[in-house]
N, C-alpha and C positions, 0 to 999 in steps of 0.2 A: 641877798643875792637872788635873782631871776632867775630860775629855768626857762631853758629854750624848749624844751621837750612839751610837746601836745598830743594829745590820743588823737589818732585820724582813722579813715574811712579803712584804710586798710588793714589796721590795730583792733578795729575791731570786725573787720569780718575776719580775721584770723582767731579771735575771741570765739565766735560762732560757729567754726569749723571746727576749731580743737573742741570744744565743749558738744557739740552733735557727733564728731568721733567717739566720746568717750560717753556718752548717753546711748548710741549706739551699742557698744560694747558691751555697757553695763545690762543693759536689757534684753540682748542676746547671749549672753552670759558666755564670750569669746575671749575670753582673757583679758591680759593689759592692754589698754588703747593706743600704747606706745607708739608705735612704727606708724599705723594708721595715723593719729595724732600728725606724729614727723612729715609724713606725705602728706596731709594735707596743708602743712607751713609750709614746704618746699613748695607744691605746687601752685600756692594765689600769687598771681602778677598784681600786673596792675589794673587791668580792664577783668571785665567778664570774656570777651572773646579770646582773649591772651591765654587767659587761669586753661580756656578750655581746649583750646588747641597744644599746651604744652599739656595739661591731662591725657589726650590723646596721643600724644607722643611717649608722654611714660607706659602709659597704658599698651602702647606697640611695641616697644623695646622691652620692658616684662613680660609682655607673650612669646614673644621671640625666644628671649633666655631662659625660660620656661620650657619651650617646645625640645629647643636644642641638649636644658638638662636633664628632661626625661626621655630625648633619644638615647644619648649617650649612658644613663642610667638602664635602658633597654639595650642597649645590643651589651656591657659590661657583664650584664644578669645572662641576656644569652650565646655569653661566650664567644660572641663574632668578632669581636674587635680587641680582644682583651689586651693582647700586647701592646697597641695602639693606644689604647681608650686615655692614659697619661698624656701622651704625648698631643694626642688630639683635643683634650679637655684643655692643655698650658695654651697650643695653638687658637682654637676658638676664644679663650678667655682673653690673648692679647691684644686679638683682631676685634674682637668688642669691646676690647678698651680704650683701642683707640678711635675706631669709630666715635666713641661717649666723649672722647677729649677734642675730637675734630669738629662734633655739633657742638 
């Protein structure tokens, strides 16, 4: 029986990414290389300019959600919004999820 299956160009820069993640890791001495690993398999396309404009994109959407969970983390701490801060953390979290499901 013949395998269809051949290692290609993009098998193994995935090979190269997940293994400089986890060399990374190891010599910074930053835990498991897990997630990092994960995002960099999620993020290679197909071209170089592709991988890096969708990097810039997670990279924008992460800072965003970021910004937004350490406001809401800051005004809960001081007490401004507390009644709110449920209701506004379910709000923002649906509206950014759909946002993620419309790109």
């Amino acid at each position: 029986m013949k395998s269809h299956y051949r290692v290609g160009m993009r098998t193994i820069k995935t090979g190269i990414a997940v293994a400089l993640c986890m060399i990374f890791f190891h010599y910074t001495n930053r835990g498991t290389p897990a997630l990092a690993a994960l995002a960099a398999v999620f993020s290679l396309r197909e071209d170089w300019r592709t991988s890096f404009n969708f990097g810039k994109t997670r990279i924008f959407g992460n800072s965003v959600g970021a910004l937004l969970a350490t406001a809401l983390v800051l005004f809960q701490q001081l007490q401004v919004i507390h009644f709110f801060s449920k209701s506004l953390a379910f709000l923002l979290d649906k509206c950014l999820l759909s946002l993620s499901v419309i790109s």
